[in-house]
C-alpha positions in Angstrom: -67.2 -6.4 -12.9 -67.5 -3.6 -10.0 -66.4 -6.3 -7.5 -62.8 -6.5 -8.9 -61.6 -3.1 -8.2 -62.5 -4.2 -4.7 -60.5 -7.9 -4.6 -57.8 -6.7 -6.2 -57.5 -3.9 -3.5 -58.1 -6.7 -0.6 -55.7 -9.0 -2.3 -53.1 -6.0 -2.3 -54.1 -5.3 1.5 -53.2 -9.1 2.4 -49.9 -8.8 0.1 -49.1 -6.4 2.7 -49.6 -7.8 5.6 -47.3 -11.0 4.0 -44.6 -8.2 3.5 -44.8 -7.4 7.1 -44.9 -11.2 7.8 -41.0 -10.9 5.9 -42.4 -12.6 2.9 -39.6 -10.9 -0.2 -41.1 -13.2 -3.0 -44.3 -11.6 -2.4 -42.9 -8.0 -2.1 -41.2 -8.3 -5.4 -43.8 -9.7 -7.2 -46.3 -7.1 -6.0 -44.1 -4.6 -6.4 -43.3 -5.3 -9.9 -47.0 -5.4 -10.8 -47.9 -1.8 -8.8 -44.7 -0.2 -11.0 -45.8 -1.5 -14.1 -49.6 -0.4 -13.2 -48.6 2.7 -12.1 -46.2 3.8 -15.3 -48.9 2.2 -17.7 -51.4 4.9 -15.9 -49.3 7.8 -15.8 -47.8 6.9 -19.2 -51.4 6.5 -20.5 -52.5 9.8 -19.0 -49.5 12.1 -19.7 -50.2 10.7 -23.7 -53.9 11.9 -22.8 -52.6 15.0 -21.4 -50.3 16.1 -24.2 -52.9 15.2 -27.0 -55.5 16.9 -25.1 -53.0 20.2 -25.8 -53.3 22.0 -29.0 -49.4 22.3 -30.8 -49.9 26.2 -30.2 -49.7 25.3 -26.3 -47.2 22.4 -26.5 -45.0 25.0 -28.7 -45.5 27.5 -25.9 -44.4 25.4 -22.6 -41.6 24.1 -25.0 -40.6 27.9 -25.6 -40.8 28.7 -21.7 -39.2 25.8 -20.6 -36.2 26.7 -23.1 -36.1 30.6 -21.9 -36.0 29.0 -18.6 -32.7 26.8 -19.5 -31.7 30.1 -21.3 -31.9 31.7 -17.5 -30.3 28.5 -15.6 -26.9 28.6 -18.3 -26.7 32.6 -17.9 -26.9 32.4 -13.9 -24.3 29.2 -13.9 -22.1 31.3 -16.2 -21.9 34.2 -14.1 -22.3 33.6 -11.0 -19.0 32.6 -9.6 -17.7 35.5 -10.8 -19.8 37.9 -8.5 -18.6 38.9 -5.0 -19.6 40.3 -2.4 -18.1 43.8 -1.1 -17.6 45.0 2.7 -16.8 48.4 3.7 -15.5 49.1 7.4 -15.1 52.8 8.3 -13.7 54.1 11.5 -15.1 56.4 14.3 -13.8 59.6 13.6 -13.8 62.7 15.9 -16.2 65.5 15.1 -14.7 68.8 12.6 -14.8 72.2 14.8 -13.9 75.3 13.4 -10.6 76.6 13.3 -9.6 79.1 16.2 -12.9 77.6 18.0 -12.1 76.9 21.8 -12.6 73.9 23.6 -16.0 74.2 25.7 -16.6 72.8 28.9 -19.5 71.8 30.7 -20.1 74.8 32.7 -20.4 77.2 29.1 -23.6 77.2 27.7 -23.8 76.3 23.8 -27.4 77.4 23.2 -27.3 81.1 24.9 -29.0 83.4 22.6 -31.0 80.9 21.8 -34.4 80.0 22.9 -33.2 77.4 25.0 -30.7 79.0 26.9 -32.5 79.4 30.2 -33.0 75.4 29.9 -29.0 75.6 30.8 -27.7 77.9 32.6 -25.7 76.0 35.1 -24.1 74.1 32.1 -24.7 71.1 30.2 -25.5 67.6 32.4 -21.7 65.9 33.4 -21.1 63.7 30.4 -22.4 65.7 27.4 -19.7 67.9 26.1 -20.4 69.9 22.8 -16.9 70.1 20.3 -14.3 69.8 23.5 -11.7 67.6 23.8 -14.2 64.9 24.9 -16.2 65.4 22.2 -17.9 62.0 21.2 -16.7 60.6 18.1 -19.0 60.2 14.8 -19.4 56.3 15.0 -17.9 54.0 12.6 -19.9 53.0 9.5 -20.0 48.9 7.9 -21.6 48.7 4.3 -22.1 45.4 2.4 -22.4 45.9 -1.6 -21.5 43.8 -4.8 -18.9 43.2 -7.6 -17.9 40.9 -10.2 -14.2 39.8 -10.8 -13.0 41.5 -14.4 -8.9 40.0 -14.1 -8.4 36.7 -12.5 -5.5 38.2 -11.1 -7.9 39.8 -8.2 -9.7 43.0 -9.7 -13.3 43.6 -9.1 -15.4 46.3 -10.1 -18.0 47.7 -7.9 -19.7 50.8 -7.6 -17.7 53.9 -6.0 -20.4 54.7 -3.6 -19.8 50.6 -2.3 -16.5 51.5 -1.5 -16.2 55.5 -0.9 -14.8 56.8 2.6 -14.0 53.2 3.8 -10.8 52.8 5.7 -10.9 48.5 5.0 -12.3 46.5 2.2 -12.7 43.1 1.4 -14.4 40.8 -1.0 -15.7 37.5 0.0 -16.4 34.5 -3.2 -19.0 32.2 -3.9 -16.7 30.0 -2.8 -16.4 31.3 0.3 -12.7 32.4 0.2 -12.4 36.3 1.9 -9.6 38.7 -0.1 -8.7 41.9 1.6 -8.2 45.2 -0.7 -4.7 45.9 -1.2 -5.9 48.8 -3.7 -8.8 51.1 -4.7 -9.3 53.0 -7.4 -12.3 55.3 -7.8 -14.1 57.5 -10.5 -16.9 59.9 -8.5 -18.0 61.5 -11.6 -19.2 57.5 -13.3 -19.5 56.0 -9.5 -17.2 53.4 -10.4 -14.6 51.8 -8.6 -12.1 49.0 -9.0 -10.2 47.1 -6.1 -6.9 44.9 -6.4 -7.1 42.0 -4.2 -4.0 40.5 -1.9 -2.4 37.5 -3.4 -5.4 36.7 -5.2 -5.1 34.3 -8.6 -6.9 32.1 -11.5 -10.1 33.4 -9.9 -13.5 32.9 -12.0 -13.8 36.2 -13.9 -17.1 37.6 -16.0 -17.4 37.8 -19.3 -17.9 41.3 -20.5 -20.5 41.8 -23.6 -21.5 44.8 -25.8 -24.2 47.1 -24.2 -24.3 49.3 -27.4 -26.1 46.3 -28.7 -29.1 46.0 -26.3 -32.2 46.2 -27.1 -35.6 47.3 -25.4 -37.3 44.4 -24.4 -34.1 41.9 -24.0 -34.4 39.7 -21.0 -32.0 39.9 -18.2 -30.6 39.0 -14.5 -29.5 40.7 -12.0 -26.9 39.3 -9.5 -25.8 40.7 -6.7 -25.9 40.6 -2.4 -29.5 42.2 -1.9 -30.3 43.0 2.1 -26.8 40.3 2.6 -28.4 37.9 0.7 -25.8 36.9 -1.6 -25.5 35.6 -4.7 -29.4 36.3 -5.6 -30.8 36.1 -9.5 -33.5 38.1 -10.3 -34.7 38.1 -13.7 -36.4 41.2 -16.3 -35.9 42.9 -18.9 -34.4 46.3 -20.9 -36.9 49.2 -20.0 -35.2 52.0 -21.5 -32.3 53.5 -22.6 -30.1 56.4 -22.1 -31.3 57.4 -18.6 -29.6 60.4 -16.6 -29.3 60.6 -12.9 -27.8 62.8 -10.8 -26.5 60.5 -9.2 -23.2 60.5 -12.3 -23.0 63.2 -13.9 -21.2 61.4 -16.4 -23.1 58.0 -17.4 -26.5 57.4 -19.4 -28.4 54.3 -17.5 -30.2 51.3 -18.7 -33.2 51.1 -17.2 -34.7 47.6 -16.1 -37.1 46.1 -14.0 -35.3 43.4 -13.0 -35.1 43.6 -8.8 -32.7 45.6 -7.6 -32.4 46.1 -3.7 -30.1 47.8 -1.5 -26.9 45.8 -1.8 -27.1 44.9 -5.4 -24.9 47.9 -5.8 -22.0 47.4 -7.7 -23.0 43.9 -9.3 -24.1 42.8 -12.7 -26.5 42.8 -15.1 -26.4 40.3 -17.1 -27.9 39.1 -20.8 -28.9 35.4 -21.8 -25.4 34.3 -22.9 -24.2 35.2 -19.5 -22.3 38.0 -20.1 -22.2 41.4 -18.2 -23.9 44.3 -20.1 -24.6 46.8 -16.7 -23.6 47.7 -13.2 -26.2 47.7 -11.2 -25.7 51.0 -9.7 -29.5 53.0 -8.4 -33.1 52.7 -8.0 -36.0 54.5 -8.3 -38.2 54.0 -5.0 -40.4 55.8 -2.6 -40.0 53.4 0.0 -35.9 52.4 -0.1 -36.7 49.2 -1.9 -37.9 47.7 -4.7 -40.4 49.1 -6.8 -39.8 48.2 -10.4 -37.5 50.6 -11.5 -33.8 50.1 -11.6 -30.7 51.4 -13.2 -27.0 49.8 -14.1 -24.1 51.6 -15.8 -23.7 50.3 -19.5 -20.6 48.0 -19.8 -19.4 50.0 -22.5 -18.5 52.9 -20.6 -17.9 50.6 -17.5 -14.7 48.7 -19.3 -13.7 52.1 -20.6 -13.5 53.9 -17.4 -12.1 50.6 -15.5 -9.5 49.9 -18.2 -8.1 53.8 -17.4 -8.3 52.8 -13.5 -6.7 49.8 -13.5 -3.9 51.6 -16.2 -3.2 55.4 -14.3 -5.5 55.1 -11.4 -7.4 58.2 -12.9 -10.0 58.9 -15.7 -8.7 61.1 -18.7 -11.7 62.6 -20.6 -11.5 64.7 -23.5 -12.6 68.3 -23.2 -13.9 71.4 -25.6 -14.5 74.2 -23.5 -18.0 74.7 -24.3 -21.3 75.1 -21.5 -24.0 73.5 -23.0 -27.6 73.5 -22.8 -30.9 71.5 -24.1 -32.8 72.2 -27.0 -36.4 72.5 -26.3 -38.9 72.5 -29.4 -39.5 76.7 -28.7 -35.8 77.1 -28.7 -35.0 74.1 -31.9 -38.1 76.6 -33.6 -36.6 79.6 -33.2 -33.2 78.7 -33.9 -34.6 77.1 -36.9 -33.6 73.7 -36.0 -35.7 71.2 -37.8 -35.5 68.3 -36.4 -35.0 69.6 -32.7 -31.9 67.6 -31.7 -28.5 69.0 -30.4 -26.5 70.5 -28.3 -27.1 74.2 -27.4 -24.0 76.0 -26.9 -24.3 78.6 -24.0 -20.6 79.6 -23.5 -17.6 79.3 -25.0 -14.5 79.2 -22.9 -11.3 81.3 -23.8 -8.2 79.0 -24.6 -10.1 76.2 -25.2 -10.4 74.0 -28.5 -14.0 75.4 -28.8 -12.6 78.5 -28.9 -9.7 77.7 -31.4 -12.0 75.8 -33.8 -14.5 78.6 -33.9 -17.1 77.7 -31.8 -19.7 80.4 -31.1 -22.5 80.8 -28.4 -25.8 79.6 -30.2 -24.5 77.0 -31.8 -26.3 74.0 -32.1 -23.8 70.9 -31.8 -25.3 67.9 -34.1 -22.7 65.4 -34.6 -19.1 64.5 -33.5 -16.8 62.2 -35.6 -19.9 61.9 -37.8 -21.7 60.4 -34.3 -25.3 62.3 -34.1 -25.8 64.3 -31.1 -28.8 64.3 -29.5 -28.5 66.3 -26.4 -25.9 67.5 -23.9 -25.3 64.3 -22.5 -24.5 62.6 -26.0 -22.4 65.3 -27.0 -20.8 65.1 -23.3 -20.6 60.7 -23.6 -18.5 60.4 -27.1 -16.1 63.8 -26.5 -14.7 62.4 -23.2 -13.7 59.0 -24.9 -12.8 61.1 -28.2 -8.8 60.9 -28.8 -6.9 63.5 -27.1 -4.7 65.7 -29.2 -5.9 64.5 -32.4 -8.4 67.2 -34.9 -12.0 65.6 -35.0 -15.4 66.7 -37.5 -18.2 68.8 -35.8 -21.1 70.2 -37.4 -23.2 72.7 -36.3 -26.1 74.8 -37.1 -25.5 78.5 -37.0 -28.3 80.8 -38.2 -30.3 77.5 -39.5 -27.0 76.3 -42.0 -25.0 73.7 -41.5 -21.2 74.7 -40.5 -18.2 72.2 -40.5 -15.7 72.6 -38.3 -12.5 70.6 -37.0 -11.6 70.6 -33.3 -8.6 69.3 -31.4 -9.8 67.5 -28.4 -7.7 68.3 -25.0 -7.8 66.3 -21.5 -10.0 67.7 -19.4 -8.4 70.1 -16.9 -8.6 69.1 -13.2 -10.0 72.3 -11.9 -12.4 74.3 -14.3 -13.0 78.5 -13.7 -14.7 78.1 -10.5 -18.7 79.3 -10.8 -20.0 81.4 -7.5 -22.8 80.0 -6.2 -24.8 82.8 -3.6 -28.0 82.3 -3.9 -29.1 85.9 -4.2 -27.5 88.8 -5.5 -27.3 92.5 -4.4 -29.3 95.0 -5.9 -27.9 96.8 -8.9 -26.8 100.6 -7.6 -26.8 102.5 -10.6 -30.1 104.8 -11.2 -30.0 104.7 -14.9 -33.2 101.7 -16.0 -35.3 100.3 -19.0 -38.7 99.1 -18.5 -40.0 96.8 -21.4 -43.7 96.5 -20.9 -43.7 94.4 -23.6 -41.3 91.6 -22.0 -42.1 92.3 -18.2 -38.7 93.7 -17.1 -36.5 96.2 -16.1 -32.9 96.3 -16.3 -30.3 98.5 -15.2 -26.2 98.7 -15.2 -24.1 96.3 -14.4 -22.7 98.3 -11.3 -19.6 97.2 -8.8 -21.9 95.8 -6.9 -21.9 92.2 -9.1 -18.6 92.5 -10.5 -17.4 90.0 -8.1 -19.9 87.5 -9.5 -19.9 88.4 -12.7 -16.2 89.1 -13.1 -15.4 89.0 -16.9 -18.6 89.6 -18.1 -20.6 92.4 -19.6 -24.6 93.3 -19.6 -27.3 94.2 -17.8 -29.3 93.6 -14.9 -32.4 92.5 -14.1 -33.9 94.9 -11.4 -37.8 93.8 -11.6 -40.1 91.5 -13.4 -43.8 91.8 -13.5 -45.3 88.8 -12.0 -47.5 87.5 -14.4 -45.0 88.5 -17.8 -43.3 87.4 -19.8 -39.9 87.1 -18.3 -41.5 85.7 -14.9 -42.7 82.6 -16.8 -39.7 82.1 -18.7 -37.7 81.9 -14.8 -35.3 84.8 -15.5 -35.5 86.9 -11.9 -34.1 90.3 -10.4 -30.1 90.3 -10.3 -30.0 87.7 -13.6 -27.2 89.2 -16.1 -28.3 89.7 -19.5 -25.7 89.4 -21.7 -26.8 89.2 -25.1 -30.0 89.9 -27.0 -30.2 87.3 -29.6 -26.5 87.7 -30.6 -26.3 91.2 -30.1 -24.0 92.0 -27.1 -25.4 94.7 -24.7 -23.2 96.2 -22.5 -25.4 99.0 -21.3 -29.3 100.0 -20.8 -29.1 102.2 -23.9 -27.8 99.2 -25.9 -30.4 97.3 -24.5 -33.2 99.1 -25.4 -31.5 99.6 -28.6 -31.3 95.6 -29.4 -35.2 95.0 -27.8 -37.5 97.7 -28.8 -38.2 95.8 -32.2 -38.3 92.3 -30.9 -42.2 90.8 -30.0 -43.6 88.7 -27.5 -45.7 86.4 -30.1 -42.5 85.8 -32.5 -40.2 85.6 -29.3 -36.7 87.1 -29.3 -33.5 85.0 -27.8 -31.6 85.9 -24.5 -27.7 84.9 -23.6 -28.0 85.3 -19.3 -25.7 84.4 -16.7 -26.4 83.6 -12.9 -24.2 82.8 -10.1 -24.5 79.0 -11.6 -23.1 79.8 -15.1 -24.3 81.0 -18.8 -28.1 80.2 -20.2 -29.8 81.1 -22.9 -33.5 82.0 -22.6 -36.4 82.4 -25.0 -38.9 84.8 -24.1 -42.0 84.1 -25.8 -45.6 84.6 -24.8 -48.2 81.4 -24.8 -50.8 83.4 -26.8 
């Protein structure tokens, strides 16, 4: 019995060396036994295998291996619809200042500077600082993402893809190359859209619904990451309702799905294929990858592209309010329960605010029935609000609920400009207040500020002590105090007046204004 292992292995040896005599009969007939030996043992162990499993483990490579076909269909789906984007910008010649001579190589741009004795017979032939030979700023190439919306040749892309470039074009899967006849651009979402040359029936996405997203929802990226192009990388939803600097006027989803330089301006994309983000940002120390990335929800993507593609512009609705956050000292002593809102810091003159009755410390909690959660909420469903048409807001004045209707107007395209010096002069007048109890002094206004704080009345901040209360609350010398609680104070001895009965432990509400624009301020101490 051990022996036949051994003949049958010699016997398959010498079949060989008959097929190298030439000998087909033999090579079929051994052949035909080895695949029939060979599927009986695989077929025999792969039955082994599998019952070796218990149905909890079969169930879960079954599930994986169908999230992984679920992956495959959304990639095939999408991806001939995503581009890549290249940006050319030219050299341009460096800005001097008007009325600002040519200088030549025998003036010397550093004297009163430490380094003027390095050049006092000139600057070396060839370097020349803002003359007529000054060297140009060198052109600029940037390689980004899209995905096709129209198949008559419209991609959107991020604005920072395609911002300050002098030629665009937009190369497919495919690998047919479309120049930009046309680009359209929104700064304040960083979205852009570009019309193609003579470009139709190309593959286009479909868009989905972001508003129904979910944490935890798997998804892909697609996109042209360090010129790779068309790359999948798969994640999921981590969060929701992100702000970045970056747009001051989008809320993010957040996802770990990899994002590199050059996804910009591609999609995100859900199970069924369709596009629920622009990839847009990242979160990284390093300039790469590191878990965190965010795309602009599609929502307000096909909202602000829709307008683009329609009047080249963005037309948001306005109300003419500054707002503010509602931290839970503020939501306390404003006697806002739940501690959600909009804080209302200023209310512009002419404006629908203003009309409808608006007034500063107001808490905004819901538009159109919509509940607001913060500035940025209030700020997202206002600017797609309808224009010219009266809309419900509620707030909560002196902790009740007030209804009031508002008639939503386009958003001007230049608000009341907001100086921004970053210190102000020192009030003049001799005439103070000293509140031990708050850490301050304040005097009048004075001519001094009224350039800065042209239109509006108070008193200045002269001094704070450095460990009270108005130090840790951030209000400085030369900060305008406008208001105590709602009580206007136009002078010291209204000032006094309105705080001499107000305490540190139950905390007493300021309306300020800096050279950035109105805040309001609670000044409360942590014992």
């Amino acid at each position: 019995m051990n022996n036949a292992p051994v003949a049958n292995s010699r016997t398959f040896v010498r079949s060989a060396g008959r097929i190298r005599s030439g000998c087909f009969p033999a090579l079929y007939l051994w052949s035909s036994v080895l695949v029939i030996f060979t599927a009986s043992c695989f077929s025999n162990g792969s039955r082994r295998l599998w019952a070796e499993e218990s149905p909890a483990t079969v169930d879960s490579i079954a599930a994986a291996t169908s999230l992984s076909k679920a992956f495959r269909h959304a990639a095939e789906r999408a991806t001939p619809s995503v581009v890549v984007v290249r940006s050319e910008a030219k050299p341009r010649k460096p800005i001097t200042r008007r009325g600002e001579q040519p200088k030549g190589n025998g003036d010397n741009p550093f004297k009163g500077t430490p380094f003027e004795d390095f050049f006092r017979d000139g600057l070396p032939d060839g370097l020349n600082f803002h003359g007529h030979n000054a060297p140009q700023m060198p052109g600029r190439s940037g390689v980004g993402s899209g995905v096709i919306v129209d198949a008559s040749g419209i991609v959107l892309t991020n604005n920072h893809v395609v911002e300050g470039a002098d030629s665009v074009s937009v190369e497919l899967p495919d690998g047919r190359i479309f120049k930009a006849l046309e680009i359209k651009t929104d700064p304040e979402s960083d979205l852009a859209v570009v019309r193609l040359v003579e470009a139709h029936d190309l593959p286009t996405a479909t868009l989905g619904d972001s508003d129904k997203l979910e944490i935890g929802d798997w998804v892909i990226a697609i996109g042209t990451p360090f010129e790779l192009d068309t790359t999948v990388s798969a994640g999921i939803i981590s969060a929701k309702g992100r702000e970045l600097d970056s747009a001051r006027r989008a809320k993010f989803l957040q996802t770990d799905a990899a994002i590199n330089p050059g996804n910009s301006g591609g999609p995100l994309v859900n199970l069924a294929g369709e596009v629920i983000g622009i990839n847009t940002a990242i979160a990284s120390s390093s300039g790469g990858y590191q878990g965190i990335g965010f795309a602009i929800p599609i929502n307000l993507a096909r909202w602000v592209s829709e307008q683009l593609i329609a009047k080249g512009s963005v037309e948001r609705g306005f109300l003419g309010v500054a707002i503010g956050p509602l931290n839970p000292e503020m939501a306390t002593k404003l006697g806002i329960k739940d501690k959600k809102g909009a804080l209302v810091t200023e209310v512009m003159p002419d404006t629908p605010a203003a009309a409808a009755g608006v007034q500063e410390l107001d808490v905004i909690t819901t538009f159109d029935g919509k509940p607001v959660d913060g500035p940025r909420s209030l700020q997202e469903v206002v600017e797609r609000s309808t224009i010219g048409k009266p809309h419900a807001l509620a707030v909560l004045r002196d902790g009740k609920t007030v209804p009031l209707t508002i008639s939503v107007k386009a958003l001007p395209s230049k608000l009341p400009r907001q100086t921004t010096e970053d210190s102000l002069p020192a009030p003049l007048s001799a005439k103070t207040f000293y509140s031990e109890e708050f850490g301050l002094e304040v005097s009048e206004k004075g001519s001094a500020t009224e350039a800065i704080y042209e239109g509006f009345s108070g008193v200045l901040v002269d001094r704070v002590d450095a460990d009270g209360v108005c130090a840790r609350a951030g209000i400085g010398p030369g900060v305008l105090i406008r208001k105590v609680g709602k009580t206007p104070v136009n002078s010291v001895d209204e000032f006094s007046k309105a705080i001499e009965h107000e305490r540190a432990e139950q905390g007493v509400v300021l309306q300020v204004r800096t050279p950035r624009g109105n805040s309001v301020v609670l000044l409360k101490s942590s014992t």
